[in-house]
Phi, psi and omega in degrees: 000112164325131178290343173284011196233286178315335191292310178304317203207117170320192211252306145027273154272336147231078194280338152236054164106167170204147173244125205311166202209075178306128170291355184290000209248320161322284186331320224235332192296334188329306212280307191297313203220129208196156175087193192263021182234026195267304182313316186294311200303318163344264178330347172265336182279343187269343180286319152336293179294325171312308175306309194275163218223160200258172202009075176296105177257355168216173215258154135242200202260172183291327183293332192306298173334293165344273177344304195284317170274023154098071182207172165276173199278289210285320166297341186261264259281312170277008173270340170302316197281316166302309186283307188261005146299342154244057191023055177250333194231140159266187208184133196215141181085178188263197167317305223243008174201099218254084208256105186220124204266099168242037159315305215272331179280331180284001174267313155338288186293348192275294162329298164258050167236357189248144202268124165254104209273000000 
């Protein structure tokens, strides 16, 4: 683990790992994600992003997800369901091969992070 890393959150803590936290997306959570349901949506994008791998050759399951941001199967499935009823994230496959697109929330972040003169 890179020390620029270890520095931030200690070895401790990532002892499985880290997913990377852009800041334009600090910036942005106000706009993005709001309501009692922003922390679960949170956890799913992050658990998303945690899965991809540059040449990816397979999808994972909802459950692997689940797993990963700490949720039940049937809570990941409705904070999944919430981000694309509000176009941030598509979603392609069943349960055991979860295919999920998270353009429209990173064109989302671009947006309300870029200075408008």
């Amino acid at each position: 683990m890179p020390d620029r890393i270890v520095v931030k959150w200690s070895r401790r803590v990532l002892d499985e790992g880290f997913v990377a936290f852009p800041k334009r997306l600090l910036r942005a959570l106000p706009k993005v994600f709001s309501g009692t349901s922003a922390m679960d949506q949170l956890r799913v994008v992050l658990a998303v992003a945690d899965y991809r791998r540059p040449n990816q050759t397979r999808v994972p399951s909802l459950g692997l997800l689940a797993f990963v941001a700490g949720m039940t199967n049937d809570d990941f499935r409705n904070a999944l369901e919430q981000l694309t009823n509000r176009g941030l994230v598509t979603v392609n496959g069943g349960d055991d091969a979860l295919s999920v697109s998270l353009d429209p929330l990173l064109d989302r972040i671009v947006k309300e992070t870029t200075e408008k003169s």
